[in-house]
FIZA-248707 format. One record per residue (C-alpha): x, y, z; residue in one letter. Coordinates in steps of 0.05 Angstrom, whole numbers, padded with zeros to 5 digits, always signed. Example, Ala and Ser with C-alpha at 12.3 -4.5 7.8 and 13.67 -1.06 7.14 Angstrom:
2
+00246-00090+00156A +00273-00021+00143S 
This chain:
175
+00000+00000+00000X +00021+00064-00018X +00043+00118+00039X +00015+00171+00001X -00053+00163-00018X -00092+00214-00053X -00162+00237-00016X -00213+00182-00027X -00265+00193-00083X -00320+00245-00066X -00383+00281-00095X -00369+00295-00172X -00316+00234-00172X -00305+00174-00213X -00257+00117-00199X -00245+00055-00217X -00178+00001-00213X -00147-00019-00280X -00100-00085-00267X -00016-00069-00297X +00004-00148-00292X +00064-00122-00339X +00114-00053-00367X +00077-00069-00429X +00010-00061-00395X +00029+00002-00362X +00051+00036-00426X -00020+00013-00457X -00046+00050-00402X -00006+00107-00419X -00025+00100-00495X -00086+00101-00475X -00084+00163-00431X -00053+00205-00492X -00111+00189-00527X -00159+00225-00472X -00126+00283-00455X -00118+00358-00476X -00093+00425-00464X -00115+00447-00391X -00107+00375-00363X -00069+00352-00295X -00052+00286-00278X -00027+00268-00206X +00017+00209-00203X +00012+00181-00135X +00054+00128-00109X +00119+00100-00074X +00187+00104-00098X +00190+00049-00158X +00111+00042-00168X +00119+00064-00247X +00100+00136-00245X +00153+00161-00293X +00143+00100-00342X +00066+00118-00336X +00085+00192-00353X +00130+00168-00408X +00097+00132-00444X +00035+00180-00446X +00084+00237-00468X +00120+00188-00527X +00051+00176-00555X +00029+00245-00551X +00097+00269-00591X +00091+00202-00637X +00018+00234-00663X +00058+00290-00678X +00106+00260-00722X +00158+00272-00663X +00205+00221-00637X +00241+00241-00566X +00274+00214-00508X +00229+00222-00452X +00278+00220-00387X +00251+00226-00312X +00258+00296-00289X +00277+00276-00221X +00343+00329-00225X +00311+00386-00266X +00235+00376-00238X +00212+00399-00304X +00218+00380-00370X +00171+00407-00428X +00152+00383-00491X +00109+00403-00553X +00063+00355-00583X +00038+00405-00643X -00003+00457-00614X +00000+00411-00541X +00055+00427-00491X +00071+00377-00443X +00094+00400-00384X +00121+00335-00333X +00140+00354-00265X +00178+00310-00214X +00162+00350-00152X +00198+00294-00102X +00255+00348-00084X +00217+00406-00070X +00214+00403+00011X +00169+00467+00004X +00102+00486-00035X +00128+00564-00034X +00192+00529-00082X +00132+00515-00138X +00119+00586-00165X +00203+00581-00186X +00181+00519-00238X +00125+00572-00272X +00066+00502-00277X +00014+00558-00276X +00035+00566-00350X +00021+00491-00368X -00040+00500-00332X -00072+00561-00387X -00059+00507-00440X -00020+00456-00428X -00025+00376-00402X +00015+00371-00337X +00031+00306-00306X +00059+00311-00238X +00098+00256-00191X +00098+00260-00121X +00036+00317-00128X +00028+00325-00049X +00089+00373-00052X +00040+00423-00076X -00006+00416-00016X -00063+00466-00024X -00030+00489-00101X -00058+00417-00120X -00110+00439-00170X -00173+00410-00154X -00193+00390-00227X -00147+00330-00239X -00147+00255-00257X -00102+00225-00200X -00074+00158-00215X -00051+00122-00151X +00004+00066-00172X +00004+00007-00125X +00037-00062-00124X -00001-00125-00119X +00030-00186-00125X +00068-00187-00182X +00044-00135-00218X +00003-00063-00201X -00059-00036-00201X -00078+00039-00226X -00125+00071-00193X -00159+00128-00225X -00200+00180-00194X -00231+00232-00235X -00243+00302-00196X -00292+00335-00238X -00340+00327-00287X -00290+00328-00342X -00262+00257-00323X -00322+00217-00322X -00324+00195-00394X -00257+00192-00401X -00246+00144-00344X -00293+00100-00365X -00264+00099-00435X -00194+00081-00420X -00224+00026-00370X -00262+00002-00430X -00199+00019-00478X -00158-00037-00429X -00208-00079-00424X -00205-00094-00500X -00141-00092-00506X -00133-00151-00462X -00184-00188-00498X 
């Protein structure tokens, strides 16, 4: 069980678990992700250290540049917290906030600028405390046996489609 867990799903909240059993399956996931998104989006990556949060991020990103025509290495930004991308008219904007030790250190990576347009995926997302914005899809990465389990909470209206999409999306792909 993760040590951080996101606040359980409330009023205007969708969840549901979607099964990794493999890396492939968590890049799926990510494919599938790329598909769902757009500019405003946030996704919180929730989990331990080692639960797949930057493969989730990366793989989302390389399919987002792929539709673009773009081919790039899509490294963990773990040193520079931020590293930015442009899908066409999409920038990607993936934080690793894991160093920050305080939420005052965030207005120094400028993410209010991914937020007028952008899709921002954020690890370790309870750096930003109250900065969190409240309209997000938060993906908690947990082991479970020998694989991990993705849950997905939508906060907002916007999600609920979506989620259920890329649950049915992984569904058929496992058929």
């Amino acid at each position: 069980m993760s040590r951080i867990t996101p606040p359980p799903a409330g009023q205007n909240h969708i969840a549901c678990e979607i099964a990794l059993v493999n890396a492939v399956a968590t890049d799926k996931l990510g494919e599938t992700l790329a598909g769902l998104v757009g500019p405003g989006d946030v996704i919180a990556l929730w989990g331990d250290l080692g639960a797949g949060k930057t493969s989730l991020a990366r793989a989302t990103i390389q399919t987002l540049l792929a539709a673009s025509g773009l081919r790039e290495d899509v490294p963990s930004p773990t040193f520079t917290l931020v590293q930015t991308y442009e899908a066409g008219t999409l920038p990607i904007w993936h934080a690793d906030l894991y160093r920050l030790s305080d939420p005052d250190e965030l207005i120094e990576l400028g993410l209010e600028e991914a937020l007028e347009g952008g899709l921002l995926l954020i690890e370790w997302p309870d750096r930003m405390e109250d900065e969190l914005p409240a309209e997000r899809l938060d993906i908690e990465l947990k082991e479970v046996g020998e694989g991990r389990v993705a849950c997905l909470t939508g906060r907002g209206t916007s999600w609920e489609d979506r989620i259920n999409r890329a649950q049915e999306m992984m569904v058929q792909n496992d058929a």
